[in-house]
N, C-alpha and C positions, 0 to 999 in steps of 0.2 A: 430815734424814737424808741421808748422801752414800747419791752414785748407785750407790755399790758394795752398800750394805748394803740400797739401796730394791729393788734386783735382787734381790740374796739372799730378803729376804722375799718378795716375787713368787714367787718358786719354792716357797717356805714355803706358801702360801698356795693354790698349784697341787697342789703333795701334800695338805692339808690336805682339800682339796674331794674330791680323785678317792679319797681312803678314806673321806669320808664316803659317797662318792657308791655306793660298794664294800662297804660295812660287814658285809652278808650274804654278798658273799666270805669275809671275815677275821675271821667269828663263831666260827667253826671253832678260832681258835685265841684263847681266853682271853685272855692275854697280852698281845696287839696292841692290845686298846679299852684300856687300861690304857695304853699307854706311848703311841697316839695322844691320851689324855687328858693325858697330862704336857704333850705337842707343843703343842698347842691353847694348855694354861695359857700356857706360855711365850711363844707368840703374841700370847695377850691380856696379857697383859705389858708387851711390844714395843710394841704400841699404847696402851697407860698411859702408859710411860716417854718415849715420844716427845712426845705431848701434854704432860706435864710439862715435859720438855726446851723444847718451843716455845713456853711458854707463861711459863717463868721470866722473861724479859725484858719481855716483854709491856706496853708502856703506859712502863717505866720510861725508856728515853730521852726519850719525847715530855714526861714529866715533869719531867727534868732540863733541859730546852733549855728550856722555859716558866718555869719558878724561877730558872735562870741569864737568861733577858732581863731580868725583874722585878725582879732582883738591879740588875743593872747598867744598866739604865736609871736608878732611884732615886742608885744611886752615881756615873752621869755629873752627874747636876742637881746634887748636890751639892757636886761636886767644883769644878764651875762656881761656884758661887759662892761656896765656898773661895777661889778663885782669884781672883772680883774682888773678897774682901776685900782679897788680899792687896794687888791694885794700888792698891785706895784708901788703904792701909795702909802700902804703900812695905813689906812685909813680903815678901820673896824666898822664906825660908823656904813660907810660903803660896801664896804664887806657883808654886809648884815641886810641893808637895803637893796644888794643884786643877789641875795638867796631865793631865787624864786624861779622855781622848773615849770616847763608848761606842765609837768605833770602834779604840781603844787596849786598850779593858778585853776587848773582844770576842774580840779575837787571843789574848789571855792561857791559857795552860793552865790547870787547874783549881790548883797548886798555887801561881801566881803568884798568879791570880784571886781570891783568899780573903783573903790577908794585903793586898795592894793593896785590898781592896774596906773592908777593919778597918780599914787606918791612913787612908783620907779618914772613915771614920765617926768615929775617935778624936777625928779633927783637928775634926769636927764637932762634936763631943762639948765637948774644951779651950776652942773658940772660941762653943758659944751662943748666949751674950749679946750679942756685936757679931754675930752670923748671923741675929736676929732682924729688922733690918732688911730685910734679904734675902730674909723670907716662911722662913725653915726657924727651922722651931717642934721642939720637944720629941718631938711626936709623929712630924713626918719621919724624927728622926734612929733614934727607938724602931723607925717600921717598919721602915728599913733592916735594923737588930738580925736585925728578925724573920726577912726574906727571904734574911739569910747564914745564918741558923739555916734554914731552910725548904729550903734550897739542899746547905747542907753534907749533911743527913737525905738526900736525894734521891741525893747523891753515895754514900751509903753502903748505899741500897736497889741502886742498881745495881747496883754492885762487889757486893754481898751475891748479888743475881740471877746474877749472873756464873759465881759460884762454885757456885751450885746448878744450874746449866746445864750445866757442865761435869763435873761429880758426876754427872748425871743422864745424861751422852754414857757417860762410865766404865762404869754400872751398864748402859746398853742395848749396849754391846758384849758383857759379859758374857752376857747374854741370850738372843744371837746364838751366843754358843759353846755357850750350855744348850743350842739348839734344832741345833745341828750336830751334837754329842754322840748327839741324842736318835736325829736319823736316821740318823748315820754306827755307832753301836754299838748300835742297837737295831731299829727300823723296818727298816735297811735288811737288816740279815739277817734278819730275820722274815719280808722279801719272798723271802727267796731261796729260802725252799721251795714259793711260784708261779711258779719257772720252770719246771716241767714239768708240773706242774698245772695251771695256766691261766697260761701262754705270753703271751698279750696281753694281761694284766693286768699282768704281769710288765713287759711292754715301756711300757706306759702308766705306771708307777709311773717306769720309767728318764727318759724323756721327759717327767715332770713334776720330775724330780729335775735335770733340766740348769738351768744360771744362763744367762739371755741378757741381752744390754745392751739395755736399754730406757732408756737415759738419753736426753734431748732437750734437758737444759741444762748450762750449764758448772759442775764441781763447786765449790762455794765455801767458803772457809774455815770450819771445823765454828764456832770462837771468835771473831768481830772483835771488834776492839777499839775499844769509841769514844773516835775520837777529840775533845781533851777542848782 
């Protein structure tokens, strides 16, 4: 949550106490438990929504940088020995097609990374029979399969997290305007007939009604992006 809206709730959560704390003040007037009871809901809300929100991501990057090494480790050995068929082969073509380091494949964005990681497996694929030599069996080339399929899934949990993270900023804004709504056209004129009736009730309701910056860290972008 930015430090704008952690403040706001702060203040939420100040009014929230000091009418509970008050309630036999403001029995008197029907009405009040009733639209402190909407306040409340929308509070607990707030703390739903945000827990959602932090939680959509959660584990998914650590998941995607574990599948993409697994990935491309399997597809540098490969590629390697693509590459000294081709030298024993006098094949250039192959030569060309196992030039690729994990520390080549590493740099790669997700959308080089995929088709680069397919065409040494293809090539692994075409070539086999003469790669058998070389210790890559049937089952190498199948796992590979597997870990771009294991990889690509991962790629699409996140981007899918993504989007439910930011859906879930949308809806907890909203939230924040139910509960502005609640005290700026309801609560807070219902306190205005304890300004002469009790005066320092009145004043404690204003002073927990003020926003102050209680921030202590630098606000950070609500969405990064990972970088891929």
């Amino acid at each position: 949550m930015r430090d704008t809206l952690e403040n706001k709730y702060t203040m939420y959560r100040a009014v929230e106490t000091l009418l509970d704390d008050n309630a036999a003040k403001t029995a008197s007037i029907p009405i009040f438990a009733t639209r402190l009871t909407e306040f409340k809901d929308v509070l607990l809300q707030i703390v739903d929504k945000e827990d959602n929100r932090n939680t959509a991501t959660l584990g998914m990057t650590a998941d995607k940088r574990a599948k993409r090494s697994a990935m491309i480790e399997d597809a540098a050995v490969l590629a390697a020995k693509i590459r000294t068929l081709g030298f024993d082969t006098k094949d250039e073509r192959l030569i060309q097609m196992g030039d690729f380091k994990r520390s080549d494949l590493d740099k790669m964005r997700d959308t080089q990374l995929l088709p680069t990681v397919l065409g040494i497996k293809n090539e692994a694929d075409a070539n086999s029979a003469s790669l058998v030599p070389y210790g890559v069996t049937p089952v190498i080339i199948t796992d590979l399969d597997s870990k771009m399929t294991d990889y690509n899934a991962a790629l699409g949990s996140k981007e899918s997290s993504f989007s439910v993270k930011g859906a879930a900023y949308t809806a907890l804004l909203g939230l924040f305007d139910s509960a502005d709504d609640i005290l700026k056209n309801k609560l807070d004129n219902l306190m205005e007939g304890f300004k002469t009736s009790d005066n320092e009730f009145y004043n404690q309701y204003k002073i927990a009604r003020e926003i102050h910056d209680l921030g202590v860290r630098h606000e950070q972008p609500e969405e990064p992006v990972e970088p891929s």
